[in-house]
BAVEXSE-126748 format. One record per residue (C-alpha): chain; x, y, z. Coordinates in steps of 0.02 Angstrom, whole numbers, always signed. Each point is the difference from the previous one (the first is absolute). Layout:
BEGIN
['A',[X,Y,Z]]
...
// end
This chain:
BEGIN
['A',[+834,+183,-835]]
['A',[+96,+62,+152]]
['A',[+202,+5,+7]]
['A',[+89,+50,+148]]
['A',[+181,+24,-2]]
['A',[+88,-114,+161]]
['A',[+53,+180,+83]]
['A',[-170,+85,-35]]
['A',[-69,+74,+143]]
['A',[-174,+33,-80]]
['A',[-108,-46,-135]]
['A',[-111,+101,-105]]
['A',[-139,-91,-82]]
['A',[-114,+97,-135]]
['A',[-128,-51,-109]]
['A',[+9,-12,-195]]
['A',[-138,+139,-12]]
['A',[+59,+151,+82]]
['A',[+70,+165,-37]]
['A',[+142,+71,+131]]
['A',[+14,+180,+90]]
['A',[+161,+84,+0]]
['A',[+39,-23,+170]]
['A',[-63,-198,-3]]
['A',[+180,-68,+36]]
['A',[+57,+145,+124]]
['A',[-154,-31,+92]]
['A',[+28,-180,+17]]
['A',[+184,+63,+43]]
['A',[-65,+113,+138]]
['A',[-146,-126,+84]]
['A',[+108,-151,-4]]
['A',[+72,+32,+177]]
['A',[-182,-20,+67]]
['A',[+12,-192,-56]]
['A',[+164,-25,+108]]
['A',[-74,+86,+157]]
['A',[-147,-65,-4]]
['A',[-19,-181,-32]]
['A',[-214,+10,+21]]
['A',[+27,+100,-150]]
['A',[+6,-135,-165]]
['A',[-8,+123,-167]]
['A',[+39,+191,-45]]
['A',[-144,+13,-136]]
['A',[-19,+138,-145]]
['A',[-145,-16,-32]]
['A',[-153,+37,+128]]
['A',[-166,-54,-57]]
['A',[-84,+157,+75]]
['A',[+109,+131,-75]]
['A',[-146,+76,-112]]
['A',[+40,+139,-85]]
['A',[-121,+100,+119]]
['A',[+53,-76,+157]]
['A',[+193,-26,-17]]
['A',[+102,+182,+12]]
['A',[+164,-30,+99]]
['A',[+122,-80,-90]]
['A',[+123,+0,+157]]
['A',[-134,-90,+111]]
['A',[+15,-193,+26]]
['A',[-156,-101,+97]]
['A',[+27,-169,+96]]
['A',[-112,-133,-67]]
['A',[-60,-167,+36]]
['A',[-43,-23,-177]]
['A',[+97,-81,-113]]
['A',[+4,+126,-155]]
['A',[+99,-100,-140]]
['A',[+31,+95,-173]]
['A',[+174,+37,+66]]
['A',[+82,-23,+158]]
['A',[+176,-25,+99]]
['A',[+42,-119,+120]]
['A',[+152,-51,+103]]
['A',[+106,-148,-119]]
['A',[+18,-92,+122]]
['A',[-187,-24,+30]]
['A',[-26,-41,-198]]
['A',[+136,-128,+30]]
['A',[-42,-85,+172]]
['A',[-178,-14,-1]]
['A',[-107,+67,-164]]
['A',[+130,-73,-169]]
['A',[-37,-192,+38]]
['A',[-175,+32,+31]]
['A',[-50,+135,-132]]
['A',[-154,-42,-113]]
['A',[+13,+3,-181]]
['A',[-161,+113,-25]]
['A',[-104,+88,+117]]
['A',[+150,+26,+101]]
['A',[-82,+190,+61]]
['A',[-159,-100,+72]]
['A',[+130,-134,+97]]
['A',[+94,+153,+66]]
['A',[-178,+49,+86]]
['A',[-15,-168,+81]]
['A',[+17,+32,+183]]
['A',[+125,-161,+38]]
['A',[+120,+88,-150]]
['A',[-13,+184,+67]]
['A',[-3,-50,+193]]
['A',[-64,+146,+66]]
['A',[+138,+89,-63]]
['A',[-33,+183,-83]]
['A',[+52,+106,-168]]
['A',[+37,+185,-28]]
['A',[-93,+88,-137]]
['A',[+51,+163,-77]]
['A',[-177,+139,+33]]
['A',[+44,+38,-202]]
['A',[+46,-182,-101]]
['A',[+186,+16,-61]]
['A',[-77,-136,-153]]
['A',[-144,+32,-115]]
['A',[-96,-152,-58]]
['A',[-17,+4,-211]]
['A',[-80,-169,-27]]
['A',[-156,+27,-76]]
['A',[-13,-162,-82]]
['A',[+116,-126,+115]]
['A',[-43,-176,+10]]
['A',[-100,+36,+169]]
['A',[-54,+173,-41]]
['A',[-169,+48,-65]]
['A',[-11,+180,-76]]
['A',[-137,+44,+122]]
['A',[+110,-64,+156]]
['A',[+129,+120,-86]]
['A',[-93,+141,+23]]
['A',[-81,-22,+143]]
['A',[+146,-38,+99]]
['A',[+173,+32,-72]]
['A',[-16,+164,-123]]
['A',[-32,+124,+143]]
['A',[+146,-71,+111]]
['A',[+135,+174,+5]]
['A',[+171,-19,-60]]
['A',[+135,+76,+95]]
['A',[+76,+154,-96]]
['A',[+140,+21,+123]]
['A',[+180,+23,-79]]
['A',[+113,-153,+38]]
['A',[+122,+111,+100]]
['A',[-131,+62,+125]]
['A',[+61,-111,+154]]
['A',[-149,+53,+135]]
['A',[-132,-121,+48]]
['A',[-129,+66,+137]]
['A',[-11,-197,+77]]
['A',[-145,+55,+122]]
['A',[-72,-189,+5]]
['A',[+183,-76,-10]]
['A',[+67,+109,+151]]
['A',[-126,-100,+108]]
['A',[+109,-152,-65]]
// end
């Protein structure tokens, strides 16, 4: 279920499933300027499906993607409101979000360390094996809320 206030500028959508960093709403707070200048950019995500424990290590890094990472992501309200709310799928909405007509080329940013931490072993789509394989080595951000710095590397090119 997704409700946006009339005078929202953003929405935050996040799985049932998930465990939050510290920082997971001050990030969001400090990417969401990306989504206003740069409308080829549709989501801020926190989570990034390749942030492996022995991979992922900077925390202030964000990567441009043309994958569309679900879990947990922002987008502009307005956006929600004009073109995805009277459309939006009752299930299986995270494979409809891949379809090319739906993202239209358009990109997301991905933190290098998730700012979200997947925790359902045993969801209605989630075998124990896919859990482990794929979701219990993802790193969880350990930054403190206050720490306002994001190294936006990939997002500078934006």
């Amino acid at each position: 279920v997704v409700v946006a206030a009339a005078a929202a500028t953003h929405v935050v959508l996040l799985e049932d499933d998930m465990v939050v960093a510290r920082d997971f709403v001050a990030y969001f707070a400090r990417t969401a300027p990306l989504l206003e200048r740069d409308r080829t950019l549709w989501c801020v995500s926190a989570w990034n499906d390749n942030g492996l424990v022995a991979y992922a290590h900077d925390a202030r890094r964000v990567r441009r993607t043309s994958v569309f990472p679900g879990l947990g992501w922002m987008m502009r309200a307005a956006l929600w409101r004009d073109e995805l709310a009277a459309q939006w799928p009752l299930e299986h909405w995270d494979l409809w979000m891949r379809h090319s007509a739906v993202r239209a080329h358009r990109h997301c940013v991905v933190p290098d360390v998730s700012r979200q931490h997947n925790i359902g072993v045993h969801g209605s789509n989630m075998a124990h094996r896919t859990y482990r394989r794929y979701f219990q080595n993802v790193r969880l951000a350990t930054l403190p809320a206050a720490n306002a710095t994001l190294r936006a590397a990939a997002a500078a090119a934006v």
